[in-house]
N, C-alpha and C positions, 0 to 999 in steps of 0.2 A: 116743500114736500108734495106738492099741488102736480105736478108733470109725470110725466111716465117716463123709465127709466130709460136712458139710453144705452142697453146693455152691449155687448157683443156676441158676433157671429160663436150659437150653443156647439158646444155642451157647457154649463157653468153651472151654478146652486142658485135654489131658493130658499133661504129662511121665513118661513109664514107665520106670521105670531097674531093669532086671533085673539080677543079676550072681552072682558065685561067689565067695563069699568064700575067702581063706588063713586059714590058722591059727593062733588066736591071737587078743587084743583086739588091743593092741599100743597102745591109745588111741584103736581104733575108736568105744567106744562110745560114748566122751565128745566126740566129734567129731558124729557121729550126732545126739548130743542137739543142739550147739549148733548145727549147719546148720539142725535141724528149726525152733529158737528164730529164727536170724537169717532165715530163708525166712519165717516169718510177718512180719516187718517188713517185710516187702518189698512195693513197690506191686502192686497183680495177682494179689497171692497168694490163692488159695480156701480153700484145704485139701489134707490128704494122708492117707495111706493106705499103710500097712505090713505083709507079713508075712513072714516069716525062716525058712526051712525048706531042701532042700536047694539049691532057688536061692530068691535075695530077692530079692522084686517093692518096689518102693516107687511109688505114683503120687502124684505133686503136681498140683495144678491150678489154672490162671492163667488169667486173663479174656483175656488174648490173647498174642499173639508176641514183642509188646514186653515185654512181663515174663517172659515165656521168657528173652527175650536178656539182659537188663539183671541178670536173676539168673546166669543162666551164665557172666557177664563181672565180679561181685562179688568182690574182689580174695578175701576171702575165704574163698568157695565155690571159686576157683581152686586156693587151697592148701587144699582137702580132696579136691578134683579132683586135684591134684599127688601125693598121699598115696595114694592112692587106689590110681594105677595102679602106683605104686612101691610099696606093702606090703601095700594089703586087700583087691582083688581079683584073683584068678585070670583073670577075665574079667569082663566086662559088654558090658551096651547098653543105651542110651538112643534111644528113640521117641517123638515128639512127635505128637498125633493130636488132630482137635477133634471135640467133641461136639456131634453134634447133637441126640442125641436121648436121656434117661436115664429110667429109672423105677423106684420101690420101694416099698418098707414105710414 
Protein backbone atom coordinates (compact mmCIF):
# COMPACT_ATOMS: atom_id res chain seq x y z
CA UNK A 1 0.00 0.00 0.00
CA UNK A 2 3.39 1.97 0.16
CA UNK A 3 2.88 3.56 -3.84
CA UNK A 4 0.74 6.13 -5.16
CA UNK A 5 -2.19 5.03 -6.96
CA UNK A 6 -2.25 4.74 -10.56
CA UNK A 7 -5.59 6.06 -11.21
CA UNK A 8 -7.08 7.25 -14.52
CA UNK A 9 -7.58 10.24 -16.76
CA UNK A 10 -10.63 12.30 -13.86
CA UNK A 11 -13.43 12.54 -13.27
CA UNK A 12 -13.65 9.31 -10.77
CA UNK A 13 -14.12 9.23 -6.59
CA UNK A 14 -12.22 9.56 -3.51
CA UNK A 15 -13.20 7.59 -0.49
CA UNK A 16 -11.00 9.52 2.54
CA UNK A 17 -11.29 7.63 5.68
CA UNK A 18 -9.28 9.52 8.44
CA UNK A 19 -9.27 8.16 11.96
CA UNK A 20 -7.45 7.64 15.51
CA UNK A 21 -6.49 4.47 16.21
CA UNK A 22 -6.69 2.65 20.01
CA UNK A 23 -4.09 0.60 21.29
CA UNK A 24 -2.84 -2.24 20.39
CA UNK A 25 -3.14 -4.65 16.98
CA UNK A 26 -5.68 -6.48 18.42
CA UNK A 27 -5.97 -8.22 14.61
CA UNK A 28 -6.08 -4.94 13.15
CA UNK A 29 -3.47 -5.44 10.90
CA UNK A 30 -4.43 -8.60 9.43
CA UNK A 31 -7.99 -7.18 8.79
CA UNK A 32 -6.19 -4.01 7.01
CA UNK A 33 -4.37 -6.45 4.74
CA UNK A 34 -7.42 -8.46 3.90
CA UNK A 35 -10.11 -5.39 3.20
CA UNK A 36 -7.13 -3.81 0.99
CA UNK A 37 -7.17 -7.59 -0.98
CA UNK A 38 -10.99 -7.95 -1.10
CA UNK A 39 -11.47 -3.96 -2.13
CA UNK A 40 -9.34 -4.75 -5.29
CA UNK A 41 -12.05 -7.36 -6.28
CA UNK A 42 -14.25 -5.28 -6.33
CA UNK A 43 -15.96 -3.70 -9.52
CA UNK A 44 -14.99 0.32 -9.49
CA UNK A 45 -12.17 -0.12 -7.57
CA UNK A 46 -8.87 2.32 -8.88
CA UNK A 47 -6.54 2.19 -6.31
CA UNK A 48 -5.50 3.32 -2.87
CA UNK A 49 -3.36 5.13 -0.89
CA UNK A 50 -2.06 4.93 2.96
CA UNK A 51 -0.22 6.60 5.47
CA UNK A 52 -0.25 5.90 9.48
CA UNK A 53 1.14 8.45 11.57
CA UNK A 54 -0.67 10.28 14.36
CA UNK A 55 -3.87 10.17 12.52
CA UNK A 56 -4.28 7.65 9.51
CA UNK A 57 -5.44 8.88 6.24
CA UNK A 58 -6.25 6.02 3.76
CA UNK A 59 -7.85 7.21 0.19
CA UNK A 60 -9.37 4.57 -1.99
CA UNK A 61 -10.59 5.46 -5.37
CA UNK A 62 -13.65 4.26 -7.39
CA UNK A 63 -14.92 5.06 -10.84
CA UNK A 64 -18.06 6.17 -9.35
CA UNK A 65 -20.83 6.04 -6.47
CA UNK A 66 -22.12 2.88 -7.32
CA UNK A 67 -18.93 1.16 -6.26
CA UNK A 68 -18.70 3.47 -3.22
CA UNK A 69 -22.07 1.87 -2.22
CA UNK A 70 -21.91 -1.62 -3.22
CA UNK A 71 -18.33 -1.77 -1.38
CA UNK A 72 -19.71 -0.01 1.79
CA UNK A 73 -22.70 -2.63 1.85
CA UNK A 74 -20.05 -5.92 1.26
CA UNK A 75 -21.05 -8.07 4.11
CA UNK A 76 -17.68 -8.26 4.74
CA UNK A 77 -16.32 -4.85 4.81
CA UNK A 78 -19.32 -4.36 7.24
CA UNK A 79 -17.75 -6.72 9.83
CA UNK A 80 -14.35 -4.66 9.68
CA UNK A 81 -16.74 -1.64 9.77
CA UNK A 82 -18.49 -3.40 13.01
CA UNK A 83 -14.72 -4.04 14.54
CA UNK A 84 -13.86 -0.98 13.74
CA UNK A 85 -15.89 1.11 15.75
CA UNK A 86 -16.03 -1.48 18.60
CA UNK A 87 -12.09 -1.78 19.10
CA UNK A 88 -9.70 0.13 16.58
CA UNK A 89 -10.76 3.31 16.32
CA UNK A 90 -10.88 6.23 18.82
CA UNK A 91 -12.41 8.12 16.13
CA UNK A 92 -12.76 8.49 12.41
CA UNK A 93 -14.47 9.96 9.28
CA UNK A 94 -15.09 9.13 6.04
CA UNK A 95 -15.56 11.69 2.95
CA UNK A 96 -16.50 10.93 -0.24
CA UNK A 97 -15.17 13.67 -2.93
CA UNK A 98 -14.83 13.40 -6.97
CA UNK A 99 -12.10 14.36 -8.83
CA UNK A 100 -12.02 16.41 -11.22
CA UNK A 101 -8.97 17.36 -12.00
CA UNK A 102 -5.24 15.50 -10.88
CA UNK A 103 -1.79 16.06 -11.77
CA UNK A 104 2.00 14.68 -11.12
CA UNK A 105 5.33 13.13 -11.72
Amino acid sequence: MSSIADTPKPPYYAVIFTSHRTEGDDGYGAMAEKMVALARQQPGFLGIESAKEEVGITVSYWADLESIKNWKSNIEHQEAQRLGREKWYSSFMTRISKVERDYGL
